[in-house]
C-alpha atoms as one frame of an Amber mdcrd trajectory, in Angstrom:
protein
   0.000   0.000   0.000   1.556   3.051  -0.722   0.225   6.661  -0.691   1.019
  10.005  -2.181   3.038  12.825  -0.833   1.656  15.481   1.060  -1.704  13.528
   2.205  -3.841  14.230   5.161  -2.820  10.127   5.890   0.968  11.211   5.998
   0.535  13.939   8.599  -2.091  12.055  10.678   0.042   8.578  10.714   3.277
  10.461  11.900   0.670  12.297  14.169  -0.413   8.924  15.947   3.041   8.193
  16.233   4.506  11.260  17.817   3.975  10.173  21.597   5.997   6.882  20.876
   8.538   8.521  18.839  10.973   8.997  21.153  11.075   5.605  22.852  11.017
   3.920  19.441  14.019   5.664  17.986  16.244   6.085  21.719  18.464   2.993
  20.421  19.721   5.500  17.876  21.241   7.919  19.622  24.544   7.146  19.233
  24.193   6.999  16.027  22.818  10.125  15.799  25.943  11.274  17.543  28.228
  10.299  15.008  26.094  11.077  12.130  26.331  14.517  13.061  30.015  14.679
  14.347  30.823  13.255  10.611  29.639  16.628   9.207  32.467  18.266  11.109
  30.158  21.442  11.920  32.201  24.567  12.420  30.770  28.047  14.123  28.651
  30.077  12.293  27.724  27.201   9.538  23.690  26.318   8.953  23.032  23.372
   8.906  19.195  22.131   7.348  17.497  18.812   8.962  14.848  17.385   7.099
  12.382  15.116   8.546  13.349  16.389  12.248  10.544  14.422  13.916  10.444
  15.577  17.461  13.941  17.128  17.721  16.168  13.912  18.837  19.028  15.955
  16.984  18.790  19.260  17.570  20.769  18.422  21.171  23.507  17.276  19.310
  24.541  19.986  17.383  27.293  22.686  18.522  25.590  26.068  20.243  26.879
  28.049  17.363  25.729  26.468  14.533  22.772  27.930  12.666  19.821  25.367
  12.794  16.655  24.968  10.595  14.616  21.539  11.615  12.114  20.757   9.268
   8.921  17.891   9.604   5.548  17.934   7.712   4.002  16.847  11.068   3.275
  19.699  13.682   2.957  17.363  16.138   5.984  16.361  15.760   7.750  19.846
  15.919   5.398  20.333  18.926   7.852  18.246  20.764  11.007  19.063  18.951
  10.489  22.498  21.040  10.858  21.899  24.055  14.561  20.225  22.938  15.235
  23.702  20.801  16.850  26.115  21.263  15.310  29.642  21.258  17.213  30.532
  18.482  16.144  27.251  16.585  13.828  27.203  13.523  11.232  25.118  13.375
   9.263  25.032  10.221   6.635  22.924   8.737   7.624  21.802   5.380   8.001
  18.867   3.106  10.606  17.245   2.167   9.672  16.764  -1.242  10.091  20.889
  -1.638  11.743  22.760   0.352  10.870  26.458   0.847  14.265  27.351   1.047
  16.789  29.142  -1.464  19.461  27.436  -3.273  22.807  27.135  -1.852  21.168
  28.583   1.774  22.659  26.176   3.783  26.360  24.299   4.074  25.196  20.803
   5.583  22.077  18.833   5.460  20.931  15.564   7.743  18.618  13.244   5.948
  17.791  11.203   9.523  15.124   8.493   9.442  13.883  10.310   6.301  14.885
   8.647   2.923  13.521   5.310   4.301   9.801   6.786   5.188   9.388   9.612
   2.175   7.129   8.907  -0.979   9.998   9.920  -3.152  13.458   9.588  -1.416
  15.239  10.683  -4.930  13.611  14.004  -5.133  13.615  14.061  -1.318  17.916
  14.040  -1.555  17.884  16.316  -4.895  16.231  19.003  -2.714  18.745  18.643
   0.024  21.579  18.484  -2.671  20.048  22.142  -3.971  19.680  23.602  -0.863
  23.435  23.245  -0.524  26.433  25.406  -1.130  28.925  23.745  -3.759  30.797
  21.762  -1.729  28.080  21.825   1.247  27.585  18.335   3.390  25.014  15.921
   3.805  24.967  13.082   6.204  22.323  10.177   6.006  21.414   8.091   8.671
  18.778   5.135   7.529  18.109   1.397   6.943  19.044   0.666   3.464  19.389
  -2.619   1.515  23.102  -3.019   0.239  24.075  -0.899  -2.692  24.149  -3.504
  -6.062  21.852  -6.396  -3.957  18.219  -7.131  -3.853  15.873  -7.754  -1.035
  15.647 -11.059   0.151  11.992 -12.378   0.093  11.223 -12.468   4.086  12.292
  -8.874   3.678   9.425  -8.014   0.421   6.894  -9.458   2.673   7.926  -7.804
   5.900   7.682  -4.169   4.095   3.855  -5.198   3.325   3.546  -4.630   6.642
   6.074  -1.661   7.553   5.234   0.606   4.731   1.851   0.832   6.052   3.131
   1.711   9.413   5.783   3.556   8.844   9.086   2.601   6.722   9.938   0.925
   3.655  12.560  -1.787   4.162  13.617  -2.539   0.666  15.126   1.140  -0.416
  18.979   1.341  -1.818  20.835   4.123  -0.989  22.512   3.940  -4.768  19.731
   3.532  -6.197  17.877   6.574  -4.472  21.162   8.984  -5.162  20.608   7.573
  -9.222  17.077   8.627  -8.892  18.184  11.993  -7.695  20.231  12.982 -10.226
  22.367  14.762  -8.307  25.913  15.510  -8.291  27.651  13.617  -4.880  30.593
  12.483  -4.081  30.935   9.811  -1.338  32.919  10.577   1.234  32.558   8.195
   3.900  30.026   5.125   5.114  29.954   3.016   8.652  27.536   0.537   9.809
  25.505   1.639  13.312  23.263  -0.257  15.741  24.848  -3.854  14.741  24.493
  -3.071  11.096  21.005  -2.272  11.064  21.373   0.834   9.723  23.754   2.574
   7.798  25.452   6.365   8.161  26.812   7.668   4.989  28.366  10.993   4.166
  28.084  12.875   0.696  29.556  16.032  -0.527  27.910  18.243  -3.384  29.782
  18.849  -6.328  30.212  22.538  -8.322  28.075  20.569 -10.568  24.949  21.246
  -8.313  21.454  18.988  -9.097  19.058  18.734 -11.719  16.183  21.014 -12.339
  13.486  20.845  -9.094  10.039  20.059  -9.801   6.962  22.356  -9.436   5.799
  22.272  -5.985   1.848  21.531  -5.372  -0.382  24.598  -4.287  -0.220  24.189
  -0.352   2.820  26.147   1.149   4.158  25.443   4.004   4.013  27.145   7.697
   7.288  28.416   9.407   6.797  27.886  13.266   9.225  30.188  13.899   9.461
  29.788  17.298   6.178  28.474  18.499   4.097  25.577  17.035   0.693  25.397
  15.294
């Protein structure tokens, strides 16, 4: 079952699950730790994170960086707050197209994101435009092995997970293809007993193809409260 971008069913399912959200994803905070340390933040840098859920990684991020955390759930951001700094921007947006200039920011983390978005490709072309030349990304996500297929127990499984939450059976090569962007890779590690994966891309002078037209609804910047 799958279902398109943007829907009322996306924001209410992510909804449902902000409560639980925490618990469900505290195993991963070490490798949120070192997902962000990889991006080798330095003062006054902004860094962009898309699909913030309720904040997990805005505590791990140096006081002087600039910070943007995006979701397309306010529920979500509702409890990224209270882990925020003042000076922290919360916005409601979607992944698929982000309301934010080209070349704004110099790093990006793609957390829990490329595994759970409709379109991952145009998902990681957005986050590859919204970056200097030369800007950062680090992903942290369960991916099948670049080149390999899913085994079968793992097809069936995702019948099950995509309607709650995550699709199992997503390549991280295949997804960068999709994007037509231009990445280098600059470094990869395995995290919670090879689970899940962290890898590290650069953007290229070469920048990212053309971005699609965005649909009609814009999105809401929270600034620093919540709707």
């Amino acid at each position: 079952m799958s279902f398109p971008r943007g829907t009322p069913w996306e924001r209410r399912r992510y909804a449902l699950w902000a409560p639980l959200y925490d618990v469900v994803v505290a195993p991963l905070r070490t490798a949120r730790k070192r997902s962000i340390g990889r991006l080798q933040l330095k003062a006054g840098e902004r860094l962009l994170l898309v699909g913030a859920g309720t904040g997990e990684d805005l505590g791990l991020i140096p006081s002087e960086v600039f910070t943007v955390a995006t979701d397309l759930t306010p529920a979500m951001l509702r409890r990224a707050r209270v882990k925020a700094r003042a000076e922290d921007h919360l916005v409601v947006m979607d992944g698929h197209f982000l309301a934010v200039p080209d070349g704004a920011f110099d790093a990006v983390a793609l957390h829990l994101i490329l595994a759970v978005i409709p379109d991952p490709g145009l998902c990681l072309a957005e986050a590859v435009r919204v970056l200097r030349p030369g800007g950062r990304i680090t992903i942290l996500d369960k991916f099948v092995g670049d080149g390999s297929a899913p085994s079968l127990a793992r097809r069936l499984l995702n019948r099950i997970t995509t309607v709650i939450a995550t699709d199992i059976t997503r390549r991280l090569d295949t997804i960068i293809t999709d994007s037509g962007a231009a990445l280098r890779r600059t470094g990869s590690e395995s995290a919670l007993n090879g689970l899940f994966t962290i890898v590290t891309l650069t953007r290229t002078s070469d920048g990212t193809r053309p971005t699609r037209a965005a649909p009609d609804s814009r999105p809401h910047d929270n600034g620093k409260g919540d709707r």
